[in-house]
N, C-alpha and C positions, 0 to 999 in steps of 0.2 A: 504494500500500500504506500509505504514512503518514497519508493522507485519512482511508482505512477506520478506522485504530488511532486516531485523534484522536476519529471521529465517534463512537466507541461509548465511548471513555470523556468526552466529551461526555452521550450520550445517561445512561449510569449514575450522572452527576454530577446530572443532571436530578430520574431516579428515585428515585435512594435516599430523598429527605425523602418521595416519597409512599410509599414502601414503612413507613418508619418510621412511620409516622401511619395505626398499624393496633390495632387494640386488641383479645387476645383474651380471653374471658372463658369462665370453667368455672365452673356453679352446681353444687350439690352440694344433695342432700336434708337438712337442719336435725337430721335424725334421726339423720344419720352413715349410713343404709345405701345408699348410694352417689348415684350421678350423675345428675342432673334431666335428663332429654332431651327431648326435643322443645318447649322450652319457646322462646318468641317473646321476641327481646332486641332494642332498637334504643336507638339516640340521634336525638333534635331536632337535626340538627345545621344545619340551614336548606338543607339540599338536598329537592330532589321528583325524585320516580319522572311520567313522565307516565299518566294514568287508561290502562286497557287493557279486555279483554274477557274472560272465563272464566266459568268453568264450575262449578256446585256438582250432582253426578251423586246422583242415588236410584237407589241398586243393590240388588239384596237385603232390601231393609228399613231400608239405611243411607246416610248422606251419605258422599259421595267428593267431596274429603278432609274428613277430619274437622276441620281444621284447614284455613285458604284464610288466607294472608297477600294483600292488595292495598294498592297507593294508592289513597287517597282519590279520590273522583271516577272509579272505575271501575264497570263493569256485568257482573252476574253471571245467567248463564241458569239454570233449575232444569228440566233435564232429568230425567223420570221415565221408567226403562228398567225398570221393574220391569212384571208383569201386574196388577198392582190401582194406585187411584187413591192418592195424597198429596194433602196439603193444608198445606202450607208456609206459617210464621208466625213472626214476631219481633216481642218487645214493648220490644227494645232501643231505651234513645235516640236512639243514634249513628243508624239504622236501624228504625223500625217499620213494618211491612208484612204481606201477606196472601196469599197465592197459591189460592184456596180449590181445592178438592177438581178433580184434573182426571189426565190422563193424557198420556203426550207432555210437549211441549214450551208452557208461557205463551208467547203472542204476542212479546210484549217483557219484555227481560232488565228487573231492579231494577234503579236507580241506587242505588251507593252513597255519595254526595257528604262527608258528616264522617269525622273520623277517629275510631276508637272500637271496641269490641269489637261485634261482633252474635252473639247467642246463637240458635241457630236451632231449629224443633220442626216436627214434625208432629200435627196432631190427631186422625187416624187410627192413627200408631203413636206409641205413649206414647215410647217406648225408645229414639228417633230423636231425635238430640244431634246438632248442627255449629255451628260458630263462624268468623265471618269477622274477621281482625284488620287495620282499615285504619290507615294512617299515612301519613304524608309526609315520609317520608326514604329515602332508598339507604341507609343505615345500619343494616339491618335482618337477622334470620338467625333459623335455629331450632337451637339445642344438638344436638348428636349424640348417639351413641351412649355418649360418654364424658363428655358433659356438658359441649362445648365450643363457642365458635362467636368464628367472628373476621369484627370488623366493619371496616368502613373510610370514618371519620367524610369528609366534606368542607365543610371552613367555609371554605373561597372565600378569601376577602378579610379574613373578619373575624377579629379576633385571638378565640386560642383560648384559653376560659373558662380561672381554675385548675381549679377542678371541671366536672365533668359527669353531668345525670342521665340515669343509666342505666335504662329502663323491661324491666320484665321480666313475662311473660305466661303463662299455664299456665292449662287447662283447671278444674284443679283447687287453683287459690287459693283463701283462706276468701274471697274474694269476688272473683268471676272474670269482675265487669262490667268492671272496669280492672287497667291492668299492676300493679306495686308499684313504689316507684323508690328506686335506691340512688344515695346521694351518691360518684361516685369521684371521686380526684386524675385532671387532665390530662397528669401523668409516667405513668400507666399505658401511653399511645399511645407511647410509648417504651421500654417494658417487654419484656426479654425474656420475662418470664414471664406467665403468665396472670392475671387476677385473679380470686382464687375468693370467690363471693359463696352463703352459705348461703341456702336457700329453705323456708318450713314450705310444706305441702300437708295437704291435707285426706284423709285415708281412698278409696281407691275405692269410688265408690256401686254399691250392689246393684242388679246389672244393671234389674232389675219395677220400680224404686223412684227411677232416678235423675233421670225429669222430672216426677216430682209436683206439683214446685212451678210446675215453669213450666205444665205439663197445667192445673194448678187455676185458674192467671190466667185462662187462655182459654178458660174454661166458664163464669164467674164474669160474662164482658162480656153 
């Protein structure tokens, strides 16, 4: 019985610094009218996720999910479950590619080897928006409901910065090719409270109007 009591407070003595070394963060709309959700927050903190395999689905006319967090160096299949053809394209850095006009399933998934935003389209339906956000860190999450999300950095060995940038990601940034990054103190991962970081956003686009800009590039080539 005194084995058992030694080993578990043992084992809590172990835990507790990694429990401490969590860091939550609530973004909030710039505007005051409440809580930024679904938005993509990580830290570089020199850890990797290893590359995986998934899925970007065409249902209805739309990409499932609209949003695909990966590491870098994974591959993504583009299933079209829909009855008419897609024609799947990105003119993003991170990622440019082409899937032309088909049905079913491409042969072989895209690699997506850099870290980086991909903004995705179709050329057949204008209205058709997805975005894959890759990185290379487990330090990664998407805000809630309430505009919050708790990450949990791992820097190994290396001493921990006093600051950290914090990278943050939304659809709808004035420009929503890369995250935006906020300078925080490294007392926050010891914080009981959250740290709240205000976010501007852009207006939601008019559903007929919202890939104009990318539509126009790929008619343009």
């Amino acid at each position: 019985m005194r084995k058992q009591t030694v080993f578990l407070l043992v084992a809590y003595s172990l835990s507790a610094p990694v429990l401490s070394e969590e860091l939550t963060v609530k973004l909030q709309l710039a505007n005051g009218t409440g809580p930024l959700t679904d938005a993509v927050v990580y830290l570089n903190d020199g850890s990797h996720l290893p590359p995986v395999q998934a899925e970007m689905v065409q249902k209805n006319r739309k990409f499932h999910p609209h949003v695909l967090i990966l590491p870098a160096g994974s591959s993504v299949n583009f299933p079209n479950r829909d009855n008419t053809q897609h024609h799947v394209y990105s003119f993003s850095p991170a990622k440019p590619f082409n899937l032309e006009l088909y049905a079913g399933q491409p042969e072989a998934p895209v690699v997506f080897n850099q870290p980086g935003i991909v903004e995705l389209g179709c050329n057949i339906h204008d209205h058709m928006q997805a975005f894959i956000v890759l990185a290379n860190t487990r330090a990664i999450g998407q805000t809630n409901e309430q505009g919050e999300v708790t990450l949990a950095p791992d820097f190994g060995v290396t001493q921990i910065p006093n600051s950290l940038n914090l990278n943050i990601w939304h659809p709808r940034l004035p420009d929503n090719t890369k995250p935006v990054v906020r300078q925080i103190s490294s007392t926050s991962l010891t914080s009981t409270t959250a740290e709240t970081i205000n976010i501007e956003l852009v207006p939601e686009p008019r559903h007929e109007n919202s890939m104009d800009h990318l539509q126009k590039r790929f008619r343009e080539l």
